[in-house]
C-alpha positions as CSV (number, residue, x, y, z in Angstrom):
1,X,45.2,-50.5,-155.3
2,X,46.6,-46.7,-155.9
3,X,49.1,-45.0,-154.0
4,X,47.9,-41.4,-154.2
5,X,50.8,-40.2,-156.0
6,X,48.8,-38.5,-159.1
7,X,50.5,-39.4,-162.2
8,X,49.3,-36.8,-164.4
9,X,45.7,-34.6,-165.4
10,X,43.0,-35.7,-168.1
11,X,40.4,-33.1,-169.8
12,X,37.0,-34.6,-169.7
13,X,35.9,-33.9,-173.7
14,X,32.6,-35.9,-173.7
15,X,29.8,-37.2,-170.7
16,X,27.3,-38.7,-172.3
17,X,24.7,-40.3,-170.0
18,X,22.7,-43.5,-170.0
19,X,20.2,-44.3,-167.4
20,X,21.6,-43.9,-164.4
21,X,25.1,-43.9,-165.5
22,X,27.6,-41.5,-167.0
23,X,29.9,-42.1,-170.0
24,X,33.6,-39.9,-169.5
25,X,35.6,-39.5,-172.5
26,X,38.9,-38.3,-171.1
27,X,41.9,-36.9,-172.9
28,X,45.5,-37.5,-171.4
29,X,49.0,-38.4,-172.2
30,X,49.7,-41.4,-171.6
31,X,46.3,-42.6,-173.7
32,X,48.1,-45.4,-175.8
33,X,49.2,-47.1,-173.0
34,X,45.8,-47.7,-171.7
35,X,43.9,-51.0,-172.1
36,X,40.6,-51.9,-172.4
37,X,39.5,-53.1,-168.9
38,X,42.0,-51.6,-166.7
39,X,41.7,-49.7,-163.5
40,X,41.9,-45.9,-163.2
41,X,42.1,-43.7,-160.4
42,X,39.7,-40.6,-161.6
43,X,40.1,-37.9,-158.6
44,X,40.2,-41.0,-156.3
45,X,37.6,-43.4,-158.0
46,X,38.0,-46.7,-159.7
47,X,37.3,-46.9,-163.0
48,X,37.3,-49.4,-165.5
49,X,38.2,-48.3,-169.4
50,X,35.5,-50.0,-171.2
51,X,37.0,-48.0,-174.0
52,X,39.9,-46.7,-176.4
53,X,41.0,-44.7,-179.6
54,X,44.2,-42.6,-180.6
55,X,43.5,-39.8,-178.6
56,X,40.8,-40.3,-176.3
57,X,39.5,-43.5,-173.7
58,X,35.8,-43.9,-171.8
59,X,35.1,-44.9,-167.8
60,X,31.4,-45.4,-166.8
61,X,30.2,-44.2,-163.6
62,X,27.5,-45.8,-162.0
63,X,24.4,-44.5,-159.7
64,X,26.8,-45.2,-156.4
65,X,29.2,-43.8,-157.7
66,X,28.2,-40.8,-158.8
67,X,26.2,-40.0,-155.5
68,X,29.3,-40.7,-153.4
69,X,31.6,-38.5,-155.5
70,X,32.1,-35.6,-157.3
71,X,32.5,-37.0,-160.8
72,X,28.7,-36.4,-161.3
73,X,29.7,-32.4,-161.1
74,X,32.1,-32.9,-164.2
75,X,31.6,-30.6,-167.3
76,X,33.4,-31.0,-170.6
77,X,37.3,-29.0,-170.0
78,X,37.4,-30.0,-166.6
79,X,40.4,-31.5,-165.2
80,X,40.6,-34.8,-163.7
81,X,43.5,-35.9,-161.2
82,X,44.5,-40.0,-162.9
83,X,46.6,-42.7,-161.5
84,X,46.8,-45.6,-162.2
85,X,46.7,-48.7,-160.1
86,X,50.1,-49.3,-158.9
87,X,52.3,-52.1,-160.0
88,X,52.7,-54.7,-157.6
89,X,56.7,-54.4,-157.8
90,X,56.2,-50.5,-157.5
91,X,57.0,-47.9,-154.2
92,X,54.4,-46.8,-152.1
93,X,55.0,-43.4,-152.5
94,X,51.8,-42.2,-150.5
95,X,49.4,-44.4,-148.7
96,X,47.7,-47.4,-149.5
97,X,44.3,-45.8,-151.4
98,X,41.5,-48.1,-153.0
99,X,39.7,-45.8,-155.1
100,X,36.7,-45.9,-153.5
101,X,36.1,-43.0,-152.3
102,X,34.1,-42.9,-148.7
103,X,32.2,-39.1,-149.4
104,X,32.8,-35.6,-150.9
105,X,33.9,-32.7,-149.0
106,X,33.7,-28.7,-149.3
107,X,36.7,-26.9,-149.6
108,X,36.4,-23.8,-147.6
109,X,39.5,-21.7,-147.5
110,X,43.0,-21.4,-149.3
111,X,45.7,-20.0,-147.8
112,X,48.7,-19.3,-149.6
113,X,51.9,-19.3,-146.7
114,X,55.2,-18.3,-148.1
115,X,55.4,-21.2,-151.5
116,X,53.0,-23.0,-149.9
117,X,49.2,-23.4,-149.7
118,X,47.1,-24.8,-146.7
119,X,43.6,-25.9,-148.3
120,X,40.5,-26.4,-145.1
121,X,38.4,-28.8,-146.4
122,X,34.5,-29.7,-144.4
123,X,32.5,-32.9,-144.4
124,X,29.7,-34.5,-143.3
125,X,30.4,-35.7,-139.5
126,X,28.4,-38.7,-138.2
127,X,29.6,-40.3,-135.0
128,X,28.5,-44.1,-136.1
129,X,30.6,-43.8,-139.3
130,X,33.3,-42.2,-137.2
131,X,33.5,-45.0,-134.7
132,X,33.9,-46.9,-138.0
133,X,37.2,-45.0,-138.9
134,X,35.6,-42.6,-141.2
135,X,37.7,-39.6,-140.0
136,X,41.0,-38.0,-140.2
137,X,43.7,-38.2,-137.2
138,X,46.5,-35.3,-136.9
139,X,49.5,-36.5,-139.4
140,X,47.4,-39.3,-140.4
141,X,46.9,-40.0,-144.2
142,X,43.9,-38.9,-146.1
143,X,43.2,-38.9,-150.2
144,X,41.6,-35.9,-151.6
145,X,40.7,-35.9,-155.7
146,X,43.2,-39.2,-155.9
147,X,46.1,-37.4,-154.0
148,X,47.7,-38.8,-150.9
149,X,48.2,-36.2,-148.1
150,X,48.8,-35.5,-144.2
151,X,46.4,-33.9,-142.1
152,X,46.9,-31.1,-140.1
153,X,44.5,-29.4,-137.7
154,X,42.1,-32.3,-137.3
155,X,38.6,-31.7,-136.2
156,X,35.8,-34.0,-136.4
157,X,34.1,-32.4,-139.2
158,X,37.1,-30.9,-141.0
159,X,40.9,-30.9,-141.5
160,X,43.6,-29.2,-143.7
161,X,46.6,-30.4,-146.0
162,X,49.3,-28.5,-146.5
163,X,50.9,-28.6,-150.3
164,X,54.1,-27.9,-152.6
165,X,54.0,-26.4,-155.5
166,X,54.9,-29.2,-157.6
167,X,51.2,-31.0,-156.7
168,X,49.5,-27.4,-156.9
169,X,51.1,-27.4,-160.4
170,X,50.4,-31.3,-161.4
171,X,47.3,-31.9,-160.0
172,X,43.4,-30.3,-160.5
173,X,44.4,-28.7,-156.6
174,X,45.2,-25.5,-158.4
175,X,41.5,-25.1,-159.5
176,X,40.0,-25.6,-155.9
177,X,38.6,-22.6,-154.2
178,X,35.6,-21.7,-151.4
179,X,32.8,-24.1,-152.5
180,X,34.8,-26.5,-154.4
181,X,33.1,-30.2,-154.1
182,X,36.8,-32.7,-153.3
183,X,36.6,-36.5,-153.2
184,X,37.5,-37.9,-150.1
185,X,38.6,-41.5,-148.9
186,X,39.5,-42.4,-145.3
187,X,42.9,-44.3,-144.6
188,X,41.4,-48.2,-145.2
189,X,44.2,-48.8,-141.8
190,X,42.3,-47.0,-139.3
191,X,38.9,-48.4,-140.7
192,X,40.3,-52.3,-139.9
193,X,41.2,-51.0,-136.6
194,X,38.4,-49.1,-135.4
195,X,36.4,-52.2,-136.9
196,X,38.4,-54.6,-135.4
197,X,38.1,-52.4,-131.9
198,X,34.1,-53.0,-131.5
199,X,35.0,-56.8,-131.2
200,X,37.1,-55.9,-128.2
201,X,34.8,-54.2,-125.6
């Protein structure tokens, strides 16, 4: 389990595929603490590090993954937002996020407001999945790349976030523009209860 609070940005150095899956080699700073088995949060998905040197470690994403996310977009220098999972002592800080991310969306506009920026992002609307919870609620919580935010200016096919400029400076945000591809994963709270709801009519 994640919280959404990004704890830093790796470089992707290497993809090397096999099959159907894909082989990351990621750079970052806090490398050495890694271990060989343990959970990642890679722009919002779960990875597992299947493996580690000095200065580098390697995730594997499979098919499903890669056709629900943006990680299959990845080219060598490309920043990745990383988390990982939180301790079970630790704060939540954003929301409670899974790292499985639901579907990608589209950014479509940024809007820079006084120290501020708004970012509009589109996805695919389907009213079965929505009656499932797969949608945003105004001030509700949504996880975009691995980062917690509130909406604003809810709509059934898109929403906004508003951001400081400490997670336009720490996270891959900065990069975004009209036509960037985002990872997005619902709040897991309003799936149970929208679930829970088609038992009660």
């Amino acid at each position: 389990m994640f919280s959404g609070i990004v704890e830093g940005m790796g470089t992707v150095v290497a993809i090397d595929k096999e099959q159907e899956n894909v082989h990351l080699t990621l750079e970052c700073d806090f490398v050495n603490e890694l271990k060989i088995d343990q959970s990642l949060s890679h722009n919002g998905v779960c990875l597992t590090v299947v493996k580690r040197t000095d200065k580098t470690y390697t995730v594997t994403a499979i098919k499903e993954t890669l056709q629900k996310s943006n990680l299959g977009l990845l080219k060598v220098g490309d920043k990745v937002n990383l988390e990982r999972s939180m301790p079970i002592n630790g704060r939540l800080d954003g929301h409670i996020v899974q790292g499985h991310v639901d579907q990608t969306a589209t950014c479509q506009k940024v809007e820079e407001a006084d120290g501020s920026w708004y970012y509009t992002f589109a996805y695919d609307f389907d009213i079965e999945k929505a009656r499932q919870g797969y949608m945003t609620v105004e001030k509700g919580s949504v996880c975009v790349n691995g980062v917690s935010l509130t909406v604003v200016n809810a709509k059934d096919n898109s929403f906004q976030v508003a951001i400081i400029p400490y997670t336009q400076e720490h996270t891959n945000f900065h990069t975004f523009e009209a036509g960037s591809v985002v990872n997005i994963e619902f709040d897991i709270i309003g799936k149970y209860l929208s679930r829970l709801n088609t038992y009660n009519q």
